[in-house]
N, CA, C and O atoms as a GROMACS GRO file, in nm:
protein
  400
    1UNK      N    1   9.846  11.522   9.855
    1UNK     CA    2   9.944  11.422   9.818
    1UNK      C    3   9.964  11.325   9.935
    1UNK      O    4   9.963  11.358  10.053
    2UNK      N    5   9.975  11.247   9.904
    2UNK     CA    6  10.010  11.123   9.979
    2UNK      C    7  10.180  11.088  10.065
    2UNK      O    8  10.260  11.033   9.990
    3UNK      N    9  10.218  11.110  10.171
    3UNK     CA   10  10.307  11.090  10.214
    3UNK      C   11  10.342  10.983  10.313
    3UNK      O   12  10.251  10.944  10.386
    4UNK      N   13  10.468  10.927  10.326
    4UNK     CA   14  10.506  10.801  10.384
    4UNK      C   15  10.580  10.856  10.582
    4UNK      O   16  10.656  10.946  10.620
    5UNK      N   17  10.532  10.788  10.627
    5UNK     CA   18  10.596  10.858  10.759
    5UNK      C   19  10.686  10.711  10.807
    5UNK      O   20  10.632  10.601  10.798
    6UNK      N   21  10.769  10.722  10.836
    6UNK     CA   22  10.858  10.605  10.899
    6UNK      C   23  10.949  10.584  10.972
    6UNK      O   24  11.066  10.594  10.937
    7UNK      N   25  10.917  10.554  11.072
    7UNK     CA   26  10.971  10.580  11.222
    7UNK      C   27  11.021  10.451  11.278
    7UNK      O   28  10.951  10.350  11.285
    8UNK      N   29  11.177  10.460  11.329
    8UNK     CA   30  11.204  10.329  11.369
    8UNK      C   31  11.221  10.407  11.576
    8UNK      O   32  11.250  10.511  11.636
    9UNK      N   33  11.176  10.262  11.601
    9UNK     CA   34  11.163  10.291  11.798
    9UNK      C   35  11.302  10.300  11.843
    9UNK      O   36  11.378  10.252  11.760
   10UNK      N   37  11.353  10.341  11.936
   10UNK     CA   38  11.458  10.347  12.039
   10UNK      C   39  11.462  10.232  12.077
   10UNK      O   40  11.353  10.185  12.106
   11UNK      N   41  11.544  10.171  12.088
   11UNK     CA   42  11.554  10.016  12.180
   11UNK      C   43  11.472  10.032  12.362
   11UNK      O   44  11.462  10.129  12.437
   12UNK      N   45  11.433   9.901  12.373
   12UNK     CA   46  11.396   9.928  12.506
   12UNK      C   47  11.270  10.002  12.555
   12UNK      O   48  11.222   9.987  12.667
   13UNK      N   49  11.220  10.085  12.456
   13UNK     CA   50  11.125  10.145  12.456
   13UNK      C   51  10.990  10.074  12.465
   13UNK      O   52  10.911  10.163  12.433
   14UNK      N   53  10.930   9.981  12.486
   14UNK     CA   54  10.810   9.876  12.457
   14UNK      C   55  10.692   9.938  12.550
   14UNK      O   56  10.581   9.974  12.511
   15UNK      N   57  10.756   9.944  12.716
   15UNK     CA   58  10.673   9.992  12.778
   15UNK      C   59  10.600  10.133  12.730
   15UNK      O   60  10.477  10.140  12.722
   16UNK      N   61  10.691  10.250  12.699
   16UNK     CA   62  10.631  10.351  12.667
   16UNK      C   63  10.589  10.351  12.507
   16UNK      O   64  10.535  10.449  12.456
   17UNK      N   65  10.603  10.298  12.475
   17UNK     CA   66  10.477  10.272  12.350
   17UNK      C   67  10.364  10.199  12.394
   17UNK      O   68  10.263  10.235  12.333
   18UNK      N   69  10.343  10.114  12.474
   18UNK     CA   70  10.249  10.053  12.519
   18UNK      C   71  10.174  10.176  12.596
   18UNK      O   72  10.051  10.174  12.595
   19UNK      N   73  10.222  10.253  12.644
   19UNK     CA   74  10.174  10.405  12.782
   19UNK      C   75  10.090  10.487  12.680
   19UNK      O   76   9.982  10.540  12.706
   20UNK      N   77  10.159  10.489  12.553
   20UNK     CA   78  10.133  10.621  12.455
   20UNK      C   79  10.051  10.592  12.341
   20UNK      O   80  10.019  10.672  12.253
   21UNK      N   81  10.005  10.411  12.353
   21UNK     CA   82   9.910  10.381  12.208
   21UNK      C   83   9.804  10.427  12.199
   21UNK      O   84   9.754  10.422  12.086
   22UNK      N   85   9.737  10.480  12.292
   22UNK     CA   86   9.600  10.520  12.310
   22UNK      C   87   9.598  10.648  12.235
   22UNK      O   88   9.547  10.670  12.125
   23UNK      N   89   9.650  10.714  12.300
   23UNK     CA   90   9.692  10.841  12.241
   23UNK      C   91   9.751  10.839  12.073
   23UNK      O   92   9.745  10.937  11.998
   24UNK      N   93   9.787  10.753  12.050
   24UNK     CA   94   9.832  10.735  11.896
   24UNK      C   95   9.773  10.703  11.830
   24UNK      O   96   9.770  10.749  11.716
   25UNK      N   97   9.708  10.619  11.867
   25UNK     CA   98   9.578  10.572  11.744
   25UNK      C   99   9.449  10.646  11.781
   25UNK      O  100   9.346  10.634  11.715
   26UNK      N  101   9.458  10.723  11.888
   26UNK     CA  102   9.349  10.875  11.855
   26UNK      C  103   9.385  10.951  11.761
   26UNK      O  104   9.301  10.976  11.674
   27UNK      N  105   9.493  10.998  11.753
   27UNK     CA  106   9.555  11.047  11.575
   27UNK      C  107   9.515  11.015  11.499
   27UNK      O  108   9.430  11.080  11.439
   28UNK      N  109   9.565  10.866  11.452
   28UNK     CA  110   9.539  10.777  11.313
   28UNK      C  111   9.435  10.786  11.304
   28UNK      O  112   9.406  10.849  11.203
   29UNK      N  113   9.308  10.738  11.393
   29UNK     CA  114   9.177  10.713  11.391
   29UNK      C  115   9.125  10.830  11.322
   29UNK      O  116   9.048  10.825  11.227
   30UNK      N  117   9.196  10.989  11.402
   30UNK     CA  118   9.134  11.106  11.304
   30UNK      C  119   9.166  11.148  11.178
   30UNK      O  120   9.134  11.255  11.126
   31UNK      N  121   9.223  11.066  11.136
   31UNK     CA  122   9.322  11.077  11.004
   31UNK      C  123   9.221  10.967  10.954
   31UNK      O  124   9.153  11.004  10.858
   32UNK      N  125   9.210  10.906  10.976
   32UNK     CA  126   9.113  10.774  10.884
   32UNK      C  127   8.945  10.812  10.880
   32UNK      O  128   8.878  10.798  10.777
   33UNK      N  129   8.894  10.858  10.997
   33UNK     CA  130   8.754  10.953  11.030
   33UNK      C  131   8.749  11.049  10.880
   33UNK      O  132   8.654  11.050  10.802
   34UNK      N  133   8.922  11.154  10.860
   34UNK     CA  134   8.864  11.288  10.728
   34UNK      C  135   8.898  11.185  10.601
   34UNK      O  136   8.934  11.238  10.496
   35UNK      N  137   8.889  11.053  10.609
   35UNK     CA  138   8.940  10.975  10.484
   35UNK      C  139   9.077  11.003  10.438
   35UNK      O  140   9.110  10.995  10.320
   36UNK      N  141   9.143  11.031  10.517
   36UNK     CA  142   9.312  11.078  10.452
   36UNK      C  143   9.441  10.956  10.500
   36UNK      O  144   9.562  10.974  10.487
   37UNK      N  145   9.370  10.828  10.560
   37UNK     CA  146   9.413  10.750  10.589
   37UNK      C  147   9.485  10.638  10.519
   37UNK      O  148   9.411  10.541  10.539
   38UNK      N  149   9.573  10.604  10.459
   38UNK     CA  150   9.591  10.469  10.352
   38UNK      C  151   9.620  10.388  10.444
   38UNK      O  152   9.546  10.291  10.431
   39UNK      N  153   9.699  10.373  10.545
   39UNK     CA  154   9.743  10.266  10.604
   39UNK      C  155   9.851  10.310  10.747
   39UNK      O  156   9.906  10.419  10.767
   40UNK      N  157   9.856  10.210  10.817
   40UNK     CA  158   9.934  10.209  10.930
   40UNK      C  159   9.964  10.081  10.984
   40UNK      O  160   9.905   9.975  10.965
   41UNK      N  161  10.063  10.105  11.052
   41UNK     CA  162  10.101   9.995  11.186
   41UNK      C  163  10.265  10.002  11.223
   41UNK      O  164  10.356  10.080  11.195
   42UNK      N  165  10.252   9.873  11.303
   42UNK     CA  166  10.371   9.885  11.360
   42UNK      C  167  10.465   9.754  11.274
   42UNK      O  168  10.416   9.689  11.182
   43UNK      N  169  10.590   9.738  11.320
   43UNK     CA  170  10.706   9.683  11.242
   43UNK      C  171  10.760   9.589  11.403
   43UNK      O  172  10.827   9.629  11.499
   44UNK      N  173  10.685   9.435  11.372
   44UNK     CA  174  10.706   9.408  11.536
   44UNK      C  175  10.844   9.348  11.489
   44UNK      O  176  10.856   9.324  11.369
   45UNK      N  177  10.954   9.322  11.580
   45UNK     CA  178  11.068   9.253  11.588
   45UNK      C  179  11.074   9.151  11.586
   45UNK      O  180  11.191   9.121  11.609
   46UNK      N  181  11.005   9.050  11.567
   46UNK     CA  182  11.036   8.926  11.526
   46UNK      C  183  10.879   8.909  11.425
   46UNK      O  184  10.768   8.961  11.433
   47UNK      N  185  10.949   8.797  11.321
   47UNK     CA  186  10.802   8.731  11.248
   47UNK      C  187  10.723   8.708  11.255
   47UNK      O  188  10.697   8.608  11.187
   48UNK      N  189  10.573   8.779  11.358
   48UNK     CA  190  10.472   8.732  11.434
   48UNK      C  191  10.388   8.928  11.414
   48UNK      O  192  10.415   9.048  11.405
   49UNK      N  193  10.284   8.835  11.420
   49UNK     CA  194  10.178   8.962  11.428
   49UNK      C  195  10.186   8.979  11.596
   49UNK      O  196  10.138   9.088  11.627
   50UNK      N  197  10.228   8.912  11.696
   50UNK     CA  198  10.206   8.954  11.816
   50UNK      C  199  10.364   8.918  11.880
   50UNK      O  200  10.383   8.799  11.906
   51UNK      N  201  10.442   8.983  11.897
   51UNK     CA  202  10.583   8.979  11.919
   51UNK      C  203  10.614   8.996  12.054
   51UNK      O  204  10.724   8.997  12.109
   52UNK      N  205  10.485   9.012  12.108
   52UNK     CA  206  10.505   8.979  12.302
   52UNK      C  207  10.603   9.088  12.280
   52UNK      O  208  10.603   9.195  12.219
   53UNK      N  209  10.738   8.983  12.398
   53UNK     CA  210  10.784   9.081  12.488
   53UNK      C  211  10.948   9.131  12.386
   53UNK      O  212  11.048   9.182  12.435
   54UNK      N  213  10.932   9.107  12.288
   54UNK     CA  214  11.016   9.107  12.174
   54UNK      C  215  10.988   9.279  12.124
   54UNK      O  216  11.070   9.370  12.116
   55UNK      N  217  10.830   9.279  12.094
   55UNK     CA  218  10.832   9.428  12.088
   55UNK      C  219  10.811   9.460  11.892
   55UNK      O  220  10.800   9.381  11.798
   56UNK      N  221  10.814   9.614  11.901
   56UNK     CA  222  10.835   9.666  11.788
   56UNK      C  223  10.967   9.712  11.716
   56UNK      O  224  11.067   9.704  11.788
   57UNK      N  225  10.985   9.756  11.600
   57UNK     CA  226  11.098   9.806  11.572
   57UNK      C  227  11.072   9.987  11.516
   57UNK      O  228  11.161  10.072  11.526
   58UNK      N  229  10.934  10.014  11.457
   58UNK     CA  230  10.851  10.095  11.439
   58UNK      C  231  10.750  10.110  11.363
   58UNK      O  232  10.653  10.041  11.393
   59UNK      N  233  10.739  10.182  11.270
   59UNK     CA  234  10.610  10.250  11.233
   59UNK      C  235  10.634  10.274  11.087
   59UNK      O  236  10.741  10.302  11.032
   60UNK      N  237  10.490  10.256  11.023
   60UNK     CA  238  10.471  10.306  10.924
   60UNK      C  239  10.331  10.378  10.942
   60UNK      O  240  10.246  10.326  11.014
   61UNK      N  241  10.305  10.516  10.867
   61UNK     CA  242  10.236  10.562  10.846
   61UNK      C  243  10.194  10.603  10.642
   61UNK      O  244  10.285  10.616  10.560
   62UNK      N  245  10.086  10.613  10.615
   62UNK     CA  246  10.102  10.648  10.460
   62UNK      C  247   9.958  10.752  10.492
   62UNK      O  248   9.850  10.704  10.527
   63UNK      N  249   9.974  10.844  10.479
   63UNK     CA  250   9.837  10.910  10.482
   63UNK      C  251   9.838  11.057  10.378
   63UNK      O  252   9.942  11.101  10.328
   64UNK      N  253   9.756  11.094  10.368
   64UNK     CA  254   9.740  11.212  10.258
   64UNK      C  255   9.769  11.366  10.347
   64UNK      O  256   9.683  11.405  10.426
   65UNK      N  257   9.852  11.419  10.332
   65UNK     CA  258   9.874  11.588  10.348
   65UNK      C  259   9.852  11.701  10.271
   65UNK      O  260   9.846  11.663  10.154
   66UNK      N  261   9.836  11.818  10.278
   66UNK     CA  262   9.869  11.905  10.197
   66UNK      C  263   9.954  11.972  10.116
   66UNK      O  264   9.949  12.013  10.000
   67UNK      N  265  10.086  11.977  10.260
   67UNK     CA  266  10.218  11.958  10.191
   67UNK      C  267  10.317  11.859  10.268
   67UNK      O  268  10.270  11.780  10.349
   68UNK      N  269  10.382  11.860  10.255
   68UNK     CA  270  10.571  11.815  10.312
   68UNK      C  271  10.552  11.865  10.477
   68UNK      O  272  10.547  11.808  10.586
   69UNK      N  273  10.545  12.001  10.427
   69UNK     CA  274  10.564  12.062  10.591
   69UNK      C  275  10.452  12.022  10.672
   69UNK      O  276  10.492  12.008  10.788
   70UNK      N  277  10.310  11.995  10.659
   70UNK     CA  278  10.201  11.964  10.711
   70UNK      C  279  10.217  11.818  10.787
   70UNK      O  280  10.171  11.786  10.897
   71UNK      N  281  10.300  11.736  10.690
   71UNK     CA  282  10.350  11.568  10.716
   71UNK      C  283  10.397  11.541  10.843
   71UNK      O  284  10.370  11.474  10.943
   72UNK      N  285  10.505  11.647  10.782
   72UNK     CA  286  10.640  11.681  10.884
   72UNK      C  287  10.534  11.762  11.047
   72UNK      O  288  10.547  11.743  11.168
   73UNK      N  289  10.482  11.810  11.002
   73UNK     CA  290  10.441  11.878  11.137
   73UNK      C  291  10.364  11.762  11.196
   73UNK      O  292  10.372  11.755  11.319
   74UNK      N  293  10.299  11.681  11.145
   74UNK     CA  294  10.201  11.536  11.191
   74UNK      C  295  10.262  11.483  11.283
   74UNK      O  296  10.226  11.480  11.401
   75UNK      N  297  10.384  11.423  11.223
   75UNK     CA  298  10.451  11.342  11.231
   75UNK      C  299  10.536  11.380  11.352
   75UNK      O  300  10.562  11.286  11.426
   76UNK      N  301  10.586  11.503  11.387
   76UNK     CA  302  10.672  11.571  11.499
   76UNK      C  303  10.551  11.542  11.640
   76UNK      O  304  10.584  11.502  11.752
   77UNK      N  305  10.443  11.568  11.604
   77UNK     CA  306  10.332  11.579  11.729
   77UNK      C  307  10.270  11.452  11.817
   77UNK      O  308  10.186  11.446  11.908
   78UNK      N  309  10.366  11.337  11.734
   78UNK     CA  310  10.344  11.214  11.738
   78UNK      C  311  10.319  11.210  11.945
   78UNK      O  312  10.372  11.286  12.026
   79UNK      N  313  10.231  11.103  11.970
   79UNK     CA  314  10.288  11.092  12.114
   79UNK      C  315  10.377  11.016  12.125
   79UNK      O  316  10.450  11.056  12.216
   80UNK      N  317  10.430  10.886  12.060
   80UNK     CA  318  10.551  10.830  12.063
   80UNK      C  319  10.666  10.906  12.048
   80UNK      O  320  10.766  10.836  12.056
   81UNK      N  321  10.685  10.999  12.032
   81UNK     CA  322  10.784  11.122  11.985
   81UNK      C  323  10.797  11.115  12.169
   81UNK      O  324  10.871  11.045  12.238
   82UNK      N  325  10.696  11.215  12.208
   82UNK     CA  326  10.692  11.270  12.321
   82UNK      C  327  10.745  11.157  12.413
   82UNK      O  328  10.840  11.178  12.488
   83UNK      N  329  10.685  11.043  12.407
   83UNK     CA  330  10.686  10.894  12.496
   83UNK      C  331  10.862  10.908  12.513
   83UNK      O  332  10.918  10.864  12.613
   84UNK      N  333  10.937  10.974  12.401
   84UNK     CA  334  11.039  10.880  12.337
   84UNK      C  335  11.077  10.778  12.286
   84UNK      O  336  11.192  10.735  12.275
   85UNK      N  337  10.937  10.715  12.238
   85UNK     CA  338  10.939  10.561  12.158
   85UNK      C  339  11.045  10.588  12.060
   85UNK      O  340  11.147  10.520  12.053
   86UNK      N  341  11.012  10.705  11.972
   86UNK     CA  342  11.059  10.693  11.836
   86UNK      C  343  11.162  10.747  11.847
   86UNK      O  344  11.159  10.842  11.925
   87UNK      N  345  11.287  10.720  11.782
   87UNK     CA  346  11.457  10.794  11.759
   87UNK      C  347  11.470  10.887  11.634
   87UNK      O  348  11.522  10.998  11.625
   88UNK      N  349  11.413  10.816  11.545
   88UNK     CA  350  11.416  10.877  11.452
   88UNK      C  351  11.285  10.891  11.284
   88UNK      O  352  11.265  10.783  11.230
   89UNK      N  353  11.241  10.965  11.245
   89UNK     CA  354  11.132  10.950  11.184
   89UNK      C  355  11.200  11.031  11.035
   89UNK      O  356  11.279  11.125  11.022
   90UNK      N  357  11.136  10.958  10.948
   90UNK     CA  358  11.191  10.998  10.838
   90UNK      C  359  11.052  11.003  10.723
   90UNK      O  360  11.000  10.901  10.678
   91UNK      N  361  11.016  11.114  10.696
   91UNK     CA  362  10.823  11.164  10.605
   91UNK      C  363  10.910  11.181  10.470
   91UNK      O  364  11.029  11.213  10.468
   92UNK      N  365  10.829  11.155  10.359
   92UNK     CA  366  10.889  11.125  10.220
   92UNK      C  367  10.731  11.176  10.143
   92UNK      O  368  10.631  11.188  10.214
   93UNK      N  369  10.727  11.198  10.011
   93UNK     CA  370  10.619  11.204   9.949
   93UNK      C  371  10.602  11.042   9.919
   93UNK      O  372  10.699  10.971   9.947
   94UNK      N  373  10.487  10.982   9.864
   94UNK     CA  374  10.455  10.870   9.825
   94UNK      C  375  10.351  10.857   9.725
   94UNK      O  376  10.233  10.877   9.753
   95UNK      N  377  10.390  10.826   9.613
   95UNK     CA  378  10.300  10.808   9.497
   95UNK      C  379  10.238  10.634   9.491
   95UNK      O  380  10.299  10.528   9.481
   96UNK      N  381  10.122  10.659   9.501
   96UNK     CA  382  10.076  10.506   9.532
   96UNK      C  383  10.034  10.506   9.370
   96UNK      O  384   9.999  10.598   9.296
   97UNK      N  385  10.057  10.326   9.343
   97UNK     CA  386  10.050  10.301   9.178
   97UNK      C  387   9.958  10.184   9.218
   97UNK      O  388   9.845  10.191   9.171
   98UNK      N  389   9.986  10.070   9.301
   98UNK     CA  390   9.899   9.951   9.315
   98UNK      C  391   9.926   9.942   9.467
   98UNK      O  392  10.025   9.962   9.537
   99UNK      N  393   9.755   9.892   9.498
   99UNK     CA  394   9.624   9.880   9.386
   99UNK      C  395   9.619   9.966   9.350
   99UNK      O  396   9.693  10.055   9.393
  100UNK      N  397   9.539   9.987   9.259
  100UNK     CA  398   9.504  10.164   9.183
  100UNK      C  399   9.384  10.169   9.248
  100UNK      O  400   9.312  10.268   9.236
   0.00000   0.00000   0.00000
């Protein structure tokens, strides 16, 4: 099943998301490598694909699990977790309808 991961950043946090992207999109990347990937990125703070020194606000993830708890365990192992980028993360099931 398909689940939604959504994580908004800690204020102030820019540098250590910048410290910890490498490490994060080694994740995603292995998540997109077993095809269980739908989508990702970040949620920059102002209207711009490149928000400089403005920054992010967080994350979306949509990728396929086994269960809830599997999501949830993904999603806890985050390195932005560790960085302390992220404050709070909130994993949901997600039924994708379109595109089909």
């Amino acid at each position: 099943m398909l689940y939604a991961i959504m994580a908004s950043d800690a204020p102030g946090t820019l540098d250590a998301r910048l410290a910890a992207r490498s490490e994060h999109l080694t994740r995603l990347q292995q998540l997109q490598d077993a095809g269980r990937l739908l989508l990702a990125g970040p949620h920059p703070a102002i209207d711009s694909n490149d928000p400089g020194s403005a920054g992010f606000t967080g994350s979306l993830v949509v990728a396929e699990f086994a269960s809830l708890e599997d999501a949830q365990s993904w999603a806890d192992s985050d390195p932005y977790i560790a960085a302390g980028v992220y404050d709070q993360v909130l994993v949901k099931p997600f039924k994708r309808v379109l595109p089909a």
